[in-house]
N, C-alpha and C positions, 0 to 999 in steps of 0.2 A: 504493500500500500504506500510506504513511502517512498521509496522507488519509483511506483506509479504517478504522484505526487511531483515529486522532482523532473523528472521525463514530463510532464505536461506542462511545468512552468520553464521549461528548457526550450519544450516547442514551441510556447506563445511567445518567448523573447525572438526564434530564431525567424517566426515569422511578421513579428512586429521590423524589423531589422531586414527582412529579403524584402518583404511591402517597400521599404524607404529606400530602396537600391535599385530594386526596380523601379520606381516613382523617377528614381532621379534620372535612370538611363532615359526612360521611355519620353521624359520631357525635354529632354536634348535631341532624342533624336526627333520629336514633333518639331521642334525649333525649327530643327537645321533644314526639315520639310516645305517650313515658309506656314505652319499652321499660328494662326493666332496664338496670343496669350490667352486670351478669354477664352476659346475654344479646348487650348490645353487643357485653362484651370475647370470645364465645363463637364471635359471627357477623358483625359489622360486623365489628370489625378484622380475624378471620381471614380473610374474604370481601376485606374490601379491600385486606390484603397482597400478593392471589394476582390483581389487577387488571392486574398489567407483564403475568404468564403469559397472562393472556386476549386481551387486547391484542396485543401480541407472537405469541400462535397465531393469531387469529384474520387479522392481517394476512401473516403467512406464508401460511400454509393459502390464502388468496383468492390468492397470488401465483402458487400451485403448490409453494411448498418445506414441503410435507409431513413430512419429513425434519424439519427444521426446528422444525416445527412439535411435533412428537410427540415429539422432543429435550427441547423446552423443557418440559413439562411431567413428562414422566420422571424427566429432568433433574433436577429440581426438588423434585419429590418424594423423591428420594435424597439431594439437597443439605438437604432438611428435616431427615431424621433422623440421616443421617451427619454432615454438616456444622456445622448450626447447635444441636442439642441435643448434638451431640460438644461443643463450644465453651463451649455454655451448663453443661454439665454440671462443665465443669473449671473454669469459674469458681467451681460453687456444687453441692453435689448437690439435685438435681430432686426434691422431695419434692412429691408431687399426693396433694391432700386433697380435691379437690371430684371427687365420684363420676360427675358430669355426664360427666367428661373421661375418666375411665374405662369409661364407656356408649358411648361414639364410640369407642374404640380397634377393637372389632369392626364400624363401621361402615366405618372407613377399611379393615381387612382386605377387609371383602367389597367395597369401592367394587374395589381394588387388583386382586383377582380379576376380576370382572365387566369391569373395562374390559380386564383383559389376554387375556382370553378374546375380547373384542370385535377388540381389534388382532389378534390371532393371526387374526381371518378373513381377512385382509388386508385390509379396508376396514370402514372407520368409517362407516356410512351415516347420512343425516339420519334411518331411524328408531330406533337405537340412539343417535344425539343425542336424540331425543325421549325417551327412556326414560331415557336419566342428565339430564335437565332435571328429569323426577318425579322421579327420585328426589332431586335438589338440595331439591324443594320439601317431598318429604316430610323429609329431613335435615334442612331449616330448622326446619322446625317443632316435629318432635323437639327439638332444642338450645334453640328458643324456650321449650317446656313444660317442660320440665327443668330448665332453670335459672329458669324460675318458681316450679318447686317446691323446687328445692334451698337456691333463697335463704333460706326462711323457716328452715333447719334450718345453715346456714352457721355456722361460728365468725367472733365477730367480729375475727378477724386476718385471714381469710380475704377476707370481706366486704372488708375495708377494702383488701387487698390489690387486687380489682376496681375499687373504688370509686375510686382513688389514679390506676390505672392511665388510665382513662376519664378522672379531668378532668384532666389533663397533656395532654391532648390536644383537648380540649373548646373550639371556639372562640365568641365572641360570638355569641349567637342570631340578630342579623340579618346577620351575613356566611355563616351557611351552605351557602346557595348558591353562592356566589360561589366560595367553596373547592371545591365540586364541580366548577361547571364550569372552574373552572380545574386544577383535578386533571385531570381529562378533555381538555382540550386539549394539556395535556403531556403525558402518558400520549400521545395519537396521534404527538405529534409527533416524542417518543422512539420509540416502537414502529417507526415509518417508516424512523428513521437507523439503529435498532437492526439491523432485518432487512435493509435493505440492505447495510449495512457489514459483516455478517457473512456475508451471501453473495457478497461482493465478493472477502473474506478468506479464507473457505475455498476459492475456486476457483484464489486468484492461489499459497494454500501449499501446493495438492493433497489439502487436509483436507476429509470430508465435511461437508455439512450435517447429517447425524447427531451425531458429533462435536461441532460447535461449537455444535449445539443441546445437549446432554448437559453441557456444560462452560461455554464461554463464556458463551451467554446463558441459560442456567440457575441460574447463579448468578449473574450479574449481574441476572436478574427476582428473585432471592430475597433480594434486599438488603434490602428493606420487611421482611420475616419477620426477617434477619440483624439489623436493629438494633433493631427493635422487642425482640427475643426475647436481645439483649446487655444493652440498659438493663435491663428483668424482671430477668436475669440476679443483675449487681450489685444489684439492689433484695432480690434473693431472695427473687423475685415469683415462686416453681417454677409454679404453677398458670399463670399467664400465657405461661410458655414455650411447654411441652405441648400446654395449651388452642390456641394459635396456632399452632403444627405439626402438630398433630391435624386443627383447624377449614380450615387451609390446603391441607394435604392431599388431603383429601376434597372442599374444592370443586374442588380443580384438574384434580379428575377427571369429577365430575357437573356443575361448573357452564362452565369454561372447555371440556373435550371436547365438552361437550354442546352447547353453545352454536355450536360451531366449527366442529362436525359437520351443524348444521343448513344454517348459513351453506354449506357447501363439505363433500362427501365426504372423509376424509380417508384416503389409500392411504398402507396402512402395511407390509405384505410380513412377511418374516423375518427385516430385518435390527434388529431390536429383540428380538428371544427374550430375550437375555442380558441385557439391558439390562432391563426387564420382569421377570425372575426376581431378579435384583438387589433389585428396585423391592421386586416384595411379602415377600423375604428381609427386611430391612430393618422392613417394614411388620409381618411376625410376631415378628420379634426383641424388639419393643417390648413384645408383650403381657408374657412371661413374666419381663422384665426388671420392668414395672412392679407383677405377680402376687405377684412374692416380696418386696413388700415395698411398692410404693407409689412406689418413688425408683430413681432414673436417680444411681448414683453415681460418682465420677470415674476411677475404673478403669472401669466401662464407659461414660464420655463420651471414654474417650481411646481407648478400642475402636472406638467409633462413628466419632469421626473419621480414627484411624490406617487404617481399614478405606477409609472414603470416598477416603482420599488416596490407597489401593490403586486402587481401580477409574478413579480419572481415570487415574492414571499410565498403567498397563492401557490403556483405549481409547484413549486418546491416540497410545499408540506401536503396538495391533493399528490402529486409525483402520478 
């Protein structure tokens, strides 16, 4: 058990650490592409926050813990808005001024839908993978043309708010690579100690792999989102929060299920209803919050979170 214990705080560093390596290759090489800053910060970094989630399911899912698997992005997706804009909120309130990040909020709605309609069949097949990959591709490109166009009309606080964020993280044009693939090696190699140790852990305390997919390693993959979206935070970078909870979100649905779904069917039953209903609650709450005004304010960041720390407690002790 401590073995077990040590092995899953081993995997959560190594993928906190391959997330930030990879991050860094993947936005040098957008750079050097001629891709926006805005666009980077809209899809590169969101996409590559949500890289442990992928990782992590997709080596579940090949093992058979399902469970597991479907935990960790669920998971994830509630630790996004409960957790991490609960957080980010009460450092600072959330004021979102780029409309982009507002045009995706009804995407992530309908992502949230569609895939919980999907799980509700009780199996994820590789061609409902194949249908949330398009729509990854069409999402991408949506957010690519969009912050093409919005950039030209940006304030320049805004702009620079982007622009700031990008090169803090932007590494020398010829190590690129090397950050990738080395992001990518840790990433597996956490992913590997992650899923095991946590399957090690829920059988030896009685706790399912639902459960410590929902909690453990759901927020331990959400830590790339978690500190990315604290520094933003104190910078009162709001659009950088959002954008990264938003963009995160919705890939972890179309690009991480879809992707996982191809690789390996993913059987998922009726024991996620609630967990799911949670998921798109959560995911509609945001619109009307952000409707009436633009801003995530610190009474409802401490809403969001006090709420989140409900539902762990909640399934932790029904399990």
């Amino acid at each position: 058990m401590g073995i077990s214990i040590l092995l899953l705080v081993g995997g959560l560093i190594l993928l906190y650490y391959g997330a930030g390596w990879l991050i860094r290759g993947s936005v040098g090489l957008a750079h050097l592409l001629g891709v926006s800053k805005l666009a980077i910060g809209l899809t590169v970094v969101a996409f590559g926050t949500s890289i442990p989630e992928m990782v992590v399911s997709i080596i579940a899912a090949f093992g058979g813990s399902s469970d597991l698997a479907i935990g960790n992005i669920v998971g994830s997706n509630i630790a996004n808005i409960g957790l991490i804009l609960g957080i980010a909120a009460l450092i600072t309130p959330l004021h979102v001024e780029v409309s982009t990040i507002r045009r995706e909020m009804p995407l992530m709605i309908a992502a949230s839908i569609v895939f919980s309609l999907m799980a509700m069949s009780g199996t994820i097949t590789a061609l409902y993978g194949l249908i949330l990959l398009i729509g990854m591709v069409g999402y991408t490109w949506f957010s690519y043309a969009s912050s093409k166009k919005e950039s030209t009309s940006l304030s320049t606080a805004v702009q620079q708010e982007f622009d700031e964020a990008i090169d803090a993280i932007m590494p020398r044009h010829g190590v690129n690579v090397l950050w990738v693939l080395l992001g990518l090696g840790t990433l597996v190699g956490g992913a590997e100690l992650l899923v095991g140790s946590s399957t090690e852990i829920a059988r030896t305390i009685g706790m399912s792999e639902r459960v410590i997919g929902l909690t453990v390693v759901a927020v331990g993959t959400a830590l790339p989102e978690l500190a990315t979206s604290m520094v933003a935070a104190f910078k009162k970078e709001s659009d950088i929060v959002v954008g990264n909870v938003v963009g995160s979100n919705v890939f972890n649905i179309v690009g991480i299920i879809g992707t996982t779904a191809i690789i390996t069917p993913i059987s998922v039953g009726g024991r996620f209803t609630a967990d799911l209903i949670i998921m798109l609650a959560y995911s509609l709450l945001l619109l009307p919050i952000l409707r009436m005004g633009f801003t995530i304010s610190r009474m409802e960041g401490g809403v969001l979170l006090t709420t989140y720390v409900g539902y762990v407690a909640w399934i932790s002790i029904v399990r």
